[in-house]
ROFIBA-771912 format. One line per field, with one value per residue: x, y, z of N, C-alpha, C in turn. Coordinates in pm, 1 decimal. Layout:
BEGIN
nu	X:...
nv	Y:...
nw	Z:...
cau	X:...
cav	Y:...
caw	Z:...
cu	X:...
cv	Y:...
cw	Z:...
***
This chain:
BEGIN
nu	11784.3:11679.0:11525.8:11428.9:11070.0:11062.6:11153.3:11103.6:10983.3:10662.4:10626.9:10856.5:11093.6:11328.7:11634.3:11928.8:12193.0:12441.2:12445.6:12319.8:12326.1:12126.0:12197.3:12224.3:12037.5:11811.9:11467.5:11291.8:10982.4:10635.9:10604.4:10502.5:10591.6:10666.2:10845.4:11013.3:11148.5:11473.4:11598.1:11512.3:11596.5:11500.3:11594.6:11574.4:11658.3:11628.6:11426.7:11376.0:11315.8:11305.3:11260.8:11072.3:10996.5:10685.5:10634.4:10478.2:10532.6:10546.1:10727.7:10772.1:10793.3:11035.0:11222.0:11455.0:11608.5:11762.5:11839.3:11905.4:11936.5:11918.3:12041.7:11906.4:12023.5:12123.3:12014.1:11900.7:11787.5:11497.0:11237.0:10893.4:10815.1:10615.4:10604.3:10435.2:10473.1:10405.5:10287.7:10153.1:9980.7:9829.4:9700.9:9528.5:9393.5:9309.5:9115.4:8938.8:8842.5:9005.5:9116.8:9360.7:9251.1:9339.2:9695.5:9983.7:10204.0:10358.0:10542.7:10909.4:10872.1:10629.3:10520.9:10315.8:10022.0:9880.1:9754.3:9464.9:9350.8:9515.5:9811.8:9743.2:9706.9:9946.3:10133.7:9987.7:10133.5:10338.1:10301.3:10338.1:10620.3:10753.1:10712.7:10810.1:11032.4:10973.7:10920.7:10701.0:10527.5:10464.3:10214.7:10023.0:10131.8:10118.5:9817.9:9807.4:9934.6:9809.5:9529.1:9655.2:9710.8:9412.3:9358.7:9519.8:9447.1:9159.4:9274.9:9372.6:9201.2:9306.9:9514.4:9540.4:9564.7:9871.1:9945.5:9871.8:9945.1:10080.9:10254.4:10562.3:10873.5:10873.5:11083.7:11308.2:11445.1:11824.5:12057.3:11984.3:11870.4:12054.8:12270.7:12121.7:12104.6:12330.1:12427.6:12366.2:12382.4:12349.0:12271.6:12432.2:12199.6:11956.7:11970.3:11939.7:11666.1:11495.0:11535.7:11403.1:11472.3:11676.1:11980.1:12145.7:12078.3:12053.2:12331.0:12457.9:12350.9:12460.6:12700.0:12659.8:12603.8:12753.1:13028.0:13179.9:13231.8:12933.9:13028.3:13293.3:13239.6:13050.1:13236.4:13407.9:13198.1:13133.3:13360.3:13441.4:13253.9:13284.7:13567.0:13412.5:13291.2:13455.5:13686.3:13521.2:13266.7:13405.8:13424.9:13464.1:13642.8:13534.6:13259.6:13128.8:13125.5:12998.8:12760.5:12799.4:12803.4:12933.1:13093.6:13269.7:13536.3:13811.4:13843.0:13742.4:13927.5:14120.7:14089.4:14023.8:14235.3:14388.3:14297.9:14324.3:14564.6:14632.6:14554.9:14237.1:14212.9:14447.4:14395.7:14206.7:14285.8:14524.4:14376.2:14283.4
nv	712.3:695.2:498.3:241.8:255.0:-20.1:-161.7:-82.3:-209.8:-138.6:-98.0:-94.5:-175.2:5.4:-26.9:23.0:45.6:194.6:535.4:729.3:806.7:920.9:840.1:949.9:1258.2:1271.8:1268.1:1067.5:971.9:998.1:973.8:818.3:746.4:569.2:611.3:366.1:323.4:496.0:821.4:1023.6:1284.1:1508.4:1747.0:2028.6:2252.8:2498.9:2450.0:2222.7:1932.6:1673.3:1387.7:1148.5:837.4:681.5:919.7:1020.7:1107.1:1267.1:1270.1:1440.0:1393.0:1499.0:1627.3:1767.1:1655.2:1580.8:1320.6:1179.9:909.9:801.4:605.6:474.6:518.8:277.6:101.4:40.2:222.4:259.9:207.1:193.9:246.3:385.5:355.0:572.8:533.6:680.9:537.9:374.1:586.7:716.8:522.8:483.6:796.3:732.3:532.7:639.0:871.3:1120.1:1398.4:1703.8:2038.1:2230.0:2383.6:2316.6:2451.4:2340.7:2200.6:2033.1:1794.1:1661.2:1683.6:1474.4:1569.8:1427.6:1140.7:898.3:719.2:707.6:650.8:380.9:231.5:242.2:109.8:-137.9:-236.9:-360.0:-619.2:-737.0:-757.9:-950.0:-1046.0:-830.1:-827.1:-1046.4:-1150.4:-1301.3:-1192.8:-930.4:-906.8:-890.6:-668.3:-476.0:-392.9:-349.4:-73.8:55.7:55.7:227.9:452.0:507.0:590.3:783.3:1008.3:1001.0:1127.5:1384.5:1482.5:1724.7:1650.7:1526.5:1712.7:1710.9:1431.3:1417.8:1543.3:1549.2:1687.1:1760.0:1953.2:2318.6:2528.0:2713.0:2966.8:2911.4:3010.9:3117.5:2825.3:2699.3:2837.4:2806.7:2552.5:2402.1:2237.9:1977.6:1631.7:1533.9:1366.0:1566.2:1509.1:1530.6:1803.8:1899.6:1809.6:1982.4:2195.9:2221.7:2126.9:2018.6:1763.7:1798.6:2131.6:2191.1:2201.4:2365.4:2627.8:2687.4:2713.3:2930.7:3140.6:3059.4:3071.5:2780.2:2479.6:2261.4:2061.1:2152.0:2411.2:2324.2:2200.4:2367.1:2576.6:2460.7:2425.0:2674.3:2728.4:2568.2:2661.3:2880.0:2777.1:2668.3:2859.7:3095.9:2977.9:2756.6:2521.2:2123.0:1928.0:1710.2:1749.7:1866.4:1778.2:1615.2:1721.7:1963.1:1796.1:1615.5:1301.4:1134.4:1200.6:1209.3:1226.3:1493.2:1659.2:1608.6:1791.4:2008.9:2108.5:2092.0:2368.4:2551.1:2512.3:2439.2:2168.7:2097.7:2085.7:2235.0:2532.9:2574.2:2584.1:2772.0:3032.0:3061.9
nw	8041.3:7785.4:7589.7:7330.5:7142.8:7115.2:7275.5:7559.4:7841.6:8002.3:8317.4:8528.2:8765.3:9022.2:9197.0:9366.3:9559.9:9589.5:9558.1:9275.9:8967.8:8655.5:8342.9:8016.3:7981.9:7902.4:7873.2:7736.7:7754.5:7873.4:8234.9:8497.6:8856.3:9202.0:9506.4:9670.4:9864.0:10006.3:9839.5:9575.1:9382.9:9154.9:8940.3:8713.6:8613.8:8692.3:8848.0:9147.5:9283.5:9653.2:9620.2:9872.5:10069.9:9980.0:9816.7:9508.0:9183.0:8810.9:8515.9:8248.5:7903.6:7646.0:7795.6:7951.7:8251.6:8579.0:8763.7:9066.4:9234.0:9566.4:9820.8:10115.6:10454.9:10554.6:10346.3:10042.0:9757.4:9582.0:9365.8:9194.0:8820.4:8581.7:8241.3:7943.7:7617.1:7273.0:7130.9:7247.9:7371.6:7171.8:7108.4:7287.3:7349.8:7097.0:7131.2:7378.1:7303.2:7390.2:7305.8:7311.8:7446.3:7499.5:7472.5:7681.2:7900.1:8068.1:8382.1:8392.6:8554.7:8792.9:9185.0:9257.1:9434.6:9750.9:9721.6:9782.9:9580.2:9390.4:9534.2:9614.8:9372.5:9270.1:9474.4:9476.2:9263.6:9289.8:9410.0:9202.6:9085.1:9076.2:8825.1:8644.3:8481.6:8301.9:8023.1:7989.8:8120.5:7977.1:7833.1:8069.0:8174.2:8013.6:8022.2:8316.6:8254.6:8087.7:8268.1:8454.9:8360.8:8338.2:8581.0:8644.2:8448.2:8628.6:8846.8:8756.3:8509.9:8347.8:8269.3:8047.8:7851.9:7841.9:7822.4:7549.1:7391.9:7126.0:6932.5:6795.2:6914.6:6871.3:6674.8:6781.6:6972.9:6968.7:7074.5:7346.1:7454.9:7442.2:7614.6:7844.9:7935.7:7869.4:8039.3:8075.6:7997.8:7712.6:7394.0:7053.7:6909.7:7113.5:7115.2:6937.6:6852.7:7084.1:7035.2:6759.1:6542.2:6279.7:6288.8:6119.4:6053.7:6297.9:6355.1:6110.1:6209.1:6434.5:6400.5:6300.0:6476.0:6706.0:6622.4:6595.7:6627.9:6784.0:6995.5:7072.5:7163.6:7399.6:7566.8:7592.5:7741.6:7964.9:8118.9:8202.6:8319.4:8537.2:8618.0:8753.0:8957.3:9086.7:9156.1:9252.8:9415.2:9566.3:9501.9:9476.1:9212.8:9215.3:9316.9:9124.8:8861.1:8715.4:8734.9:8517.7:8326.3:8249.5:8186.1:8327.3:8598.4:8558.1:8271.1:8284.4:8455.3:8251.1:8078.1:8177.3:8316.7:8051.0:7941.4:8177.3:8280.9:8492.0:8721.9:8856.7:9164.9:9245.4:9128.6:9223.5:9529.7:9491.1:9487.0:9748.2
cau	11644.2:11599.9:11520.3:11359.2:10960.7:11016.7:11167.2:11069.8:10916.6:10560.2:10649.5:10983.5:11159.4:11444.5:11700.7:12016.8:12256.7:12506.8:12405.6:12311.7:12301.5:12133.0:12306.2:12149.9:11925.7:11661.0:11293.9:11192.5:10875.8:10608.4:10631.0:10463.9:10682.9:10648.8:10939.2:10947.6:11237.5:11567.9:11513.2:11552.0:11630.2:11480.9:11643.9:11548.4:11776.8:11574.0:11332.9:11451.3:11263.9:11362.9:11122.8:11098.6:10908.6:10580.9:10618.2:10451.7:10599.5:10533.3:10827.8:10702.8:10844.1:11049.9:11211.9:11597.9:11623.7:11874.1:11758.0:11997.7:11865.2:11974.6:11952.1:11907.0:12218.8:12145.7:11954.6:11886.6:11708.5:11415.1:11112.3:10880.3:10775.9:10535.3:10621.6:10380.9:10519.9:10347.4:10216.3:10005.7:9854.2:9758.3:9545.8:9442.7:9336.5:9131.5:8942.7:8834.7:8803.6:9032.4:9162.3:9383.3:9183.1:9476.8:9839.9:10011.1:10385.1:10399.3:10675.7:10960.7:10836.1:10537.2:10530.1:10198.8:9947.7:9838.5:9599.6:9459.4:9343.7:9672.8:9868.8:9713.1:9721.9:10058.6:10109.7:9949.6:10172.0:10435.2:10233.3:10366.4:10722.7:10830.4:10651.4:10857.8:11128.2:10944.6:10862.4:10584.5:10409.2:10396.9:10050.9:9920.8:10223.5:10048.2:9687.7:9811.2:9965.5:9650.7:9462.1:9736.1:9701.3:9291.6:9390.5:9555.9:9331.1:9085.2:9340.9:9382.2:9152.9:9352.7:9651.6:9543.9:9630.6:10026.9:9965.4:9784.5:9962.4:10165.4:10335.7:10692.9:10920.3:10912.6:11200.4:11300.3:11608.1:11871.5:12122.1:11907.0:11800.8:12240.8:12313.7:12060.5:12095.2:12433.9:12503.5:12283.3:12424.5:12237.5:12390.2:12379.5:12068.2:11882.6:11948.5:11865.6:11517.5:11402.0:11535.5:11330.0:11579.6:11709.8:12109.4:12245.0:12044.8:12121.5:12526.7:12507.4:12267.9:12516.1:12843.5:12662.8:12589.7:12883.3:13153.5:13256.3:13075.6:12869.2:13097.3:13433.7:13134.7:13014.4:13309.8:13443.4:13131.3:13136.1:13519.4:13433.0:13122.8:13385.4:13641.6:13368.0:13202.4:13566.9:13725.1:13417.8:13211.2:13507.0:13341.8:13603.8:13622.5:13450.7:13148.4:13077.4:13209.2:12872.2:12602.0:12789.2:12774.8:13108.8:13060.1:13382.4:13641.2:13952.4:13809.6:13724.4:14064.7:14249.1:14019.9:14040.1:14403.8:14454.7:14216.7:14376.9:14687.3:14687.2:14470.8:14116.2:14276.2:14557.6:14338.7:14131.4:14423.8:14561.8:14279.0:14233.0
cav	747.8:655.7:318.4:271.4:214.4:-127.3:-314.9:-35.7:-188.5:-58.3:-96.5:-136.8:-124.7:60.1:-72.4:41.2:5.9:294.4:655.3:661.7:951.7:867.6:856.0:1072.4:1325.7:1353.1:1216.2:1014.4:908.3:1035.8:851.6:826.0:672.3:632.2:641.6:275.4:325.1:620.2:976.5:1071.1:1443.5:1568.2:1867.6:2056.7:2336.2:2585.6:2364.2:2107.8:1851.0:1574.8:1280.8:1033.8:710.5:711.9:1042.1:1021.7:1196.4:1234.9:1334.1:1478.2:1382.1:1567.9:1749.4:1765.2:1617.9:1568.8:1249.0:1133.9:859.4:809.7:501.1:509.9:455.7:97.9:-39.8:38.9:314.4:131.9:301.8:152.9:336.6:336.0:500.0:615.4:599.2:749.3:411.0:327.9:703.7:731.3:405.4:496.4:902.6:696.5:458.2:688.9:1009.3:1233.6:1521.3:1834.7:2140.6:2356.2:2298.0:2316.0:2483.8:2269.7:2179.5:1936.0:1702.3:1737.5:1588.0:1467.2:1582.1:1300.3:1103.5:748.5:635.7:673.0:580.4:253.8:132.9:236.4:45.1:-241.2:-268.6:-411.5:-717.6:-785.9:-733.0:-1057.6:-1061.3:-715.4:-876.5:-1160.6:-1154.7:-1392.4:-1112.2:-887.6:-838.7:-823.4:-513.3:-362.7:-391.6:-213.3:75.4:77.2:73.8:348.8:586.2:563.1:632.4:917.9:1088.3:1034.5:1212.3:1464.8:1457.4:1791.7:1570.1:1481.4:1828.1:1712.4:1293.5:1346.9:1649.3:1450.5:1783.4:1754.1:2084.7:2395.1:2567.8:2802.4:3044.9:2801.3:3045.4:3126.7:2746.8:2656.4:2910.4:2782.4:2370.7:2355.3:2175.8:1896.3:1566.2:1476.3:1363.1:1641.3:1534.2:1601.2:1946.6:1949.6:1792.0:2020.7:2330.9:2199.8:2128.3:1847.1:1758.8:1918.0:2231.0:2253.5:2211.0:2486.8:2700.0:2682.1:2739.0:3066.2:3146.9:3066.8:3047.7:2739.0:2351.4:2229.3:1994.6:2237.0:2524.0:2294.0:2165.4:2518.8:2695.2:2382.0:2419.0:2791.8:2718.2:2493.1:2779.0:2960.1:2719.4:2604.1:2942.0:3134.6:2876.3:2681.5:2362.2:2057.1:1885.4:1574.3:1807.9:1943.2:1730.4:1500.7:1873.7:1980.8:1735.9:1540.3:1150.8:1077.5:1265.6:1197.6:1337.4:1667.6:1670.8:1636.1:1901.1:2169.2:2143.4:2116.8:2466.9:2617.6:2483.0:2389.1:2082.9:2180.4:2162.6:2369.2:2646.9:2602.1:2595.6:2910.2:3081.0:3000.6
caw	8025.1:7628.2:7523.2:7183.7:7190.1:7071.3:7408.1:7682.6:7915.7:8023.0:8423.3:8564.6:8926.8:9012.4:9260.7:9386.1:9680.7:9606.3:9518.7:9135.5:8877.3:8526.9:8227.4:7949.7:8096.0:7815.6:7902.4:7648.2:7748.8:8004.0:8314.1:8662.4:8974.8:9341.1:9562.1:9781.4:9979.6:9994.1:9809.6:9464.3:9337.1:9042.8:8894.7:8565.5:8603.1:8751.1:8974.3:9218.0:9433.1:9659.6:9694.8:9960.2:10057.4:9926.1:9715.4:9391.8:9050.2:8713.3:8455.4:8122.9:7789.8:7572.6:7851.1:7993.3:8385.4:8636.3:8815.3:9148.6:9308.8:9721.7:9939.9:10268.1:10530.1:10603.6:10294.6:9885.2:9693.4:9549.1:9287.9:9070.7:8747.9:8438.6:8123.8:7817.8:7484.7:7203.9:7022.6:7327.9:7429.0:7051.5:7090.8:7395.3:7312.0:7005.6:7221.7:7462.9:7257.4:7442.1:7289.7:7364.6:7457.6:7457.7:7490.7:7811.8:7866.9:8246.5:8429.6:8336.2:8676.4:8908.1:9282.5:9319.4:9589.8:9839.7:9687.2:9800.8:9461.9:9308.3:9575.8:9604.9:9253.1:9226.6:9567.5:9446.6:9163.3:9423.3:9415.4:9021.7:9090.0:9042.0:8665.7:8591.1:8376.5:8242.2:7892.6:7914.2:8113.9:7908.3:7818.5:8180.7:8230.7:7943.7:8072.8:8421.8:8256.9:8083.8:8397.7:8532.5:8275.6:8345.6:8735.8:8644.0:8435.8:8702.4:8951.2:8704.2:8362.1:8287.3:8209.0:7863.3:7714.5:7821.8:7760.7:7458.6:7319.6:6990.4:6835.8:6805.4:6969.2:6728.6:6611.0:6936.8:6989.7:6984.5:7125.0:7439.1:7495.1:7446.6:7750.0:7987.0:7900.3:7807.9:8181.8:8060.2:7949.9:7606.5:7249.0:7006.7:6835.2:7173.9:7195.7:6781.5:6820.6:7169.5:6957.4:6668.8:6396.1:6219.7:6356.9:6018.8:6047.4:6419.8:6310.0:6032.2:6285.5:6566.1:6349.5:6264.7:6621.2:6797.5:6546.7:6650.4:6653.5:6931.5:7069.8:7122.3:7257.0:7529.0:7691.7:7677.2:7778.1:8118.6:8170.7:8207.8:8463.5:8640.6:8688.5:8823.9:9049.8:9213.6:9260.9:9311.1:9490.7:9663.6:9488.9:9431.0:9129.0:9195.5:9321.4:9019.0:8722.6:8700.7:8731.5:8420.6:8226.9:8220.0:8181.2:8424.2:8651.4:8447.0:8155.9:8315.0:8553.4:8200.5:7969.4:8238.1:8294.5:7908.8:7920.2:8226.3:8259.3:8611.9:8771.4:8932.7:9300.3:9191.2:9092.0:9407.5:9622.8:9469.7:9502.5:9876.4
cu	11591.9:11646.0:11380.8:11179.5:10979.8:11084.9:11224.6:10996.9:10824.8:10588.1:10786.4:11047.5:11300.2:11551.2:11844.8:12105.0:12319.8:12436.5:12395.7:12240.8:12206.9:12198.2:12255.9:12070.4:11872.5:11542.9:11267.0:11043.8:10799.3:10628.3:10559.0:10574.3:10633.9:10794.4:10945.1:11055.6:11370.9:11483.0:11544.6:11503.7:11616.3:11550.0:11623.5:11639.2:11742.1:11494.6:11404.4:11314.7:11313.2:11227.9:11182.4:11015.0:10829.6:10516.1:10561.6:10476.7:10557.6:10655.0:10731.7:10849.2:10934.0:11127.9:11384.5:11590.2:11730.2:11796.0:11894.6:11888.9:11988.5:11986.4:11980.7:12027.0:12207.7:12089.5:11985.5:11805.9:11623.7:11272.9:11038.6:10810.9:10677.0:10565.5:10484.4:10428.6:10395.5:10275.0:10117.3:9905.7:9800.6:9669.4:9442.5:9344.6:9214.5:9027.5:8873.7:8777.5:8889.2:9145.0:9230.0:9291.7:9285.3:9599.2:9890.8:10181.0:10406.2:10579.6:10742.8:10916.2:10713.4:10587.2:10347.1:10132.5:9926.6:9708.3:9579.9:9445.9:9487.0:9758.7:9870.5:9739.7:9871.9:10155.0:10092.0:10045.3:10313.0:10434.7:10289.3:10498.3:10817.4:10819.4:10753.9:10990.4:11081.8:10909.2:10729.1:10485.9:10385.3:10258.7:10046.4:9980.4:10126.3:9887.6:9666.2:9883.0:9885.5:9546.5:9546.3:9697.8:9545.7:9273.9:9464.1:9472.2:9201.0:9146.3:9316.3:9291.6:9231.8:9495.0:9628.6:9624.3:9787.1:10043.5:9932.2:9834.6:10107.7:10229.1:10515.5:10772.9:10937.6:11018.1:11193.4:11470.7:11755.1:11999.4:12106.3:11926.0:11919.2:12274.5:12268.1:12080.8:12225.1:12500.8:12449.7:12381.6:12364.0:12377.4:12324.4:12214.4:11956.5:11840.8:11890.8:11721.3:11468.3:11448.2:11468.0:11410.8:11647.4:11905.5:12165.4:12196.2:12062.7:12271.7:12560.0:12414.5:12335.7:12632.0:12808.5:12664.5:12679.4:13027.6:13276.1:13122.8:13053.8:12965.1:13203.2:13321.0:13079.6:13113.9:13371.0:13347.9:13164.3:13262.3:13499.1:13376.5:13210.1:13418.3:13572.3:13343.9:13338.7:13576.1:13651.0:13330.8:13296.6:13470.5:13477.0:13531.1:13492.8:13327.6:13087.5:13068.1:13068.1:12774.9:12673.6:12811.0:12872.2:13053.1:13173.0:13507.7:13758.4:13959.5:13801.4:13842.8:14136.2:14151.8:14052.0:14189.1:14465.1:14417.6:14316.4:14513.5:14765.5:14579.8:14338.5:14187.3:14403.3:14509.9:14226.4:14229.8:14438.3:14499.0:14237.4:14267.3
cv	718.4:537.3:292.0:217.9:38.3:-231.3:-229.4:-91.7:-133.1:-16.7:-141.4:-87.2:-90.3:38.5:-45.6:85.9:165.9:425.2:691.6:783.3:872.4:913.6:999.7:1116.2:1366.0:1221.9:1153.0:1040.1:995.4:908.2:889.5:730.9:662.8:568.7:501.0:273.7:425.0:727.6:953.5:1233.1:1473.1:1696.5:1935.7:2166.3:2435.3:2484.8:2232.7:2062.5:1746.2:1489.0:1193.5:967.4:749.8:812.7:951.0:1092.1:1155.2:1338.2:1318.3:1423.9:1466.5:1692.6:1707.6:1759.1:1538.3:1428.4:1215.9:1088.3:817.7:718.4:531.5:428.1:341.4:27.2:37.0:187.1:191.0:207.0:160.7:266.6:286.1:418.1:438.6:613.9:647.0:696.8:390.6:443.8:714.6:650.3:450.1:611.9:809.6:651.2:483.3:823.0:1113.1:1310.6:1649.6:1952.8:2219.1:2296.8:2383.6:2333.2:2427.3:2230.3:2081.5:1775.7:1790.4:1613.0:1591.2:1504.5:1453.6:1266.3:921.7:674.6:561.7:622.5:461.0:142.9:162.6:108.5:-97.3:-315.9:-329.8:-579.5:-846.8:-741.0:-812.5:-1059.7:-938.5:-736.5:-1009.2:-1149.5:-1209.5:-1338.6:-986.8:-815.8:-842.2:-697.0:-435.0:-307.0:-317.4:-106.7:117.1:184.5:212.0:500.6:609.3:608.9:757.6:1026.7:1116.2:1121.2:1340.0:1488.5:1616.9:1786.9:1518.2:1590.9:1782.3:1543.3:1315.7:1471.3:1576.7:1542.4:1792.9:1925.4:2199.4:2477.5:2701.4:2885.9:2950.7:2886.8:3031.3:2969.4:2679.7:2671.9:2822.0:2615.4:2331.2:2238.7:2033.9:1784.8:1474.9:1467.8:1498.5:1644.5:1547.6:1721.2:1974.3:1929.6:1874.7:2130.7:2368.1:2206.7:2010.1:1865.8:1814.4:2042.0:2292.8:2294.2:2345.2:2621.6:2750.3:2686.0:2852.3:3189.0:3156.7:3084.5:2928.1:2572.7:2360.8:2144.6:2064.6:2383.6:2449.4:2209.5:2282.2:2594.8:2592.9:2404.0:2600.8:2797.0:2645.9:2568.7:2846.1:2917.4:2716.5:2772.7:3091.4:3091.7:2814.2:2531.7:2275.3:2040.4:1769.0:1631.8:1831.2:1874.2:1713.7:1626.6:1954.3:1918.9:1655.5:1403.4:1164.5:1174.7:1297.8:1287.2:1449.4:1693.5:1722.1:1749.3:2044.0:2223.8:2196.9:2289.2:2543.1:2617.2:2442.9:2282.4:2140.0:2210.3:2203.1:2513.3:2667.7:2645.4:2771.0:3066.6:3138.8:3167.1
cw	7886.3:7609.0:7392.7:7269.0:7202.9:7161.3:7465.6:7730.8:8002.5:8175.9:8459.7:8722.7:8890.4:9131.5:9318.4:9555.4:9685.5:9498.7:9385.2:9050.3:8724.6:8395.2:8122.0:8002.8:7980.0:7874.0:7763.1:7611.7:7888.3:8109.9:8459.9:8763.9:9136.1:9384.8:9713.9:9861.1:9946.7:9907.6:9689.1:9446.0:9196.4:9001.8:8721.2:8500.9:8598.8:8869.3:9024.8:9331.8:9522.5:9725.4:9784.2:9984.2:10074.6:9895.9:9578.5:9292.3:8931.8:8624.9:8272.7:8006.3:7719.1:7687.9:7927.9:8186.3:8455.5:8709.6:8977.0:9283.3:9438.3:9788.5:10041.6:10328.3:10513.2:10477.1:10123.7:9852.5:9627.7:9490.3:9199.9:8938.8:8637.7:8341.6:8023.1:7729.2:7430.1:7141.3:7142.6:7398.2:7330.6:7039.8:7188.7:7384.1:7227.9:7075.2:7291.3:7445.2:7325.8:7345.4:7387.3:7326.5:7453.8:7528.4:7621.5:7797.6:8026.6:8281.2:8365.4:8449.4:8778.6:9052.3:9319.7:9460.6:9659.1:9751.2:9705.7:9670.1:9416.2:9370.2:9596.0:9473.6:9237.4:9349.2:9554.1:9314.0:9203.2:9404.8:9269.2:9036.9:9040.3:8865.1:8607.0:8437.8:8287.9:8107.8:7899.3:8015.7:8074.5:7864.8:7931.4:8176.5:8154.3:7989.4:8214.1:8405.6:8164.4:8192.3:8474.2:8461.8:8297.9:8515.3:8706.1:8599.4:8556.9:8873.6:8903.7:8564.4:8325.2:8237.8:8056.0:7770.4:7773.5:7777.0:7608.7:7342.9:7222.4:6930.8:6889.3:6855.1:6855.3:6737.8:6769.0:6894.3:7017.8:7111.8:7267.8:7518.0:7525.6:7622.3:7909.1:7994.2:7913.8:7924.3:8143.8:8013.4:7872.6:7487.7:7162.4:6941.8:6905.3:7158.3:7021.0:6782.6:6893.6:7109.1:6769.2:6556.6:6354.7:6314.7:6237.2:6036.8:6184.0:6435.8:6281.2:6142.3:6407.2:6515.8:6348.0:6389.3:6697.5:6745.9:6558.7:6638.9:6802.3:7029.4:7151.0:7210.1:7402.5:7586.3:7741.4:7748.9:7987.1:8193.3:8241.3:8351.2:8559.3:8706.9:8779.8:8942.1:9147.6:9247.6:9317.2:9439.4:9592.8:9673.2:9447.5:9313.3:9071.9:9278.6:9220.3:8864.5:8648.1:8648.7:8597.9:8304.1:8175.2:8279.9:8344.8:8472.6:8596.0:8343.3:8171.6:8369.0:8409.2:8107.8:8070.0:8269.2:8174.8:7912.4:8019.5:8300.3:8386.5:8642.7:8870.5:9077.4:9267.0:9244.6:9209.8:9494.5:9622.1:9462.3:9607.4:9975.2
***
């Protein structure tokens, strides 16, 4: 989900055969999508949706999401999307005057209502599929997420106070924001910027806190949520590994063993 401003692509399709998690789960950028063939599953870690063909979504910025896209039995998963950075809503806010009226604490994802406008231009943007990787179009991409972002507002004009709202995350309970996130799979200097703190001041802030760095606190606090999930839950390994935040199977198989000294189905088993 993060790719610098300076070669994100304004529009991009999304394509895939087999069942497909994303990698870092921080939001960059805002983004609108529609859904052109299998499901995708948003998750924020309280709210869950699952879209399907010709759902519409918008994922907010600045915000920690589970994404797991689906294809259907016989064919592909298949989206296209538009993201916002911050260099082109700032031109855009100037040239048309819009301002935040007050700031907005919204969700981490909405699922759009039915709406023909929007569905159509997003619809239509089907049409430019082939151009999606081309460099040498470019400027038109930019000119229909232009045109997208003035289709949205006119879905919504109370979307500016969250497009147009430029203040970086302020300093928050870090402890609190640890507990409930910690399942997430971000590099530390995620969880430092959405708890408003530089990555040294989140370090010394979170030695004082836990007694312990961030790194050795969140594989133990996940290895913990593991234990629970298998012999509580009766979840396997390879259920669970991915939802807390473990790159690859192996890695978690050998950290929880090292931790509990038997292999996840072991400790299921014995349990049983």
């Amino acid at each position: 989900m993060d790719t610098t401003e300076n070669n994100r692509r304004p529009i991009t399709s999304s394509c895939h055969f087999t069942t497909f998690r994303e990698g870092e789960q921080f939001v960059s950028y805002h983004t609108i999508g529609m859904i052109i063939s299998g499901e995708m599953e948003l998750n924020d870690g309280v709210n869950k949706v699952v879209l399907k063909k010709g759902d519409l979504y918008s994922a907010r910025k600045n915000r920690l999401i589970k994404f797991i896209k689906y294809p259907t039995e016989t064919g592909k998963f298949k989206s296209i999307s538009i993201v916002f950075d911050n260099e082109m809503l700032q031109k855009f806010s100037s040239e048309y005057s819009y301002t935040v009226e007050k700031k907005v604490d919204d969700a981490a994802f909405i699922k759009f209502t039915k709406n023909e406008l929007l569905h159509n231009f997003m619809q239509s943007l089907l049409h430019y599929e082939d151009l999606l990787n081309r460099d040498t179009a470019t400027e038109l991409l930019l000119l229909k997420q232009k045109e997208a972002l003035m289709v949205l507002l006119k879905y919504d004009e109370s979307l500016k106070n969250v497009l147009f709202n430029f203040a970086e995350p302020q300093k928050i309970d870090l402890e609190k924001f640890m507990n409930k996130n910690f399942h997430f799979n971000v590099h530390l200097k995620r969880f430092a910027f959405l708890t408003g703190r530089s990555l040294a001041t989140f370090k010394r802030d979170f030695k004082s806190i836990f007694n312990t760095t961030p790194g050795r606190w969140l594989q133990q606090k996940r290895l913990q949520e593991a234990y629970y999930q298998i012999t509580e839950k009766g979840k396997t390994a390879s259920e669970i590994y991915l939802n807390l935040g473990f790159e690859d199977l192996s890695h978690f198989s050998f950290a929880f063993k090292k931790l509990y000294g038997e292999a996840p189905s072991k400790i299921k088993h014995s349990q049983s």
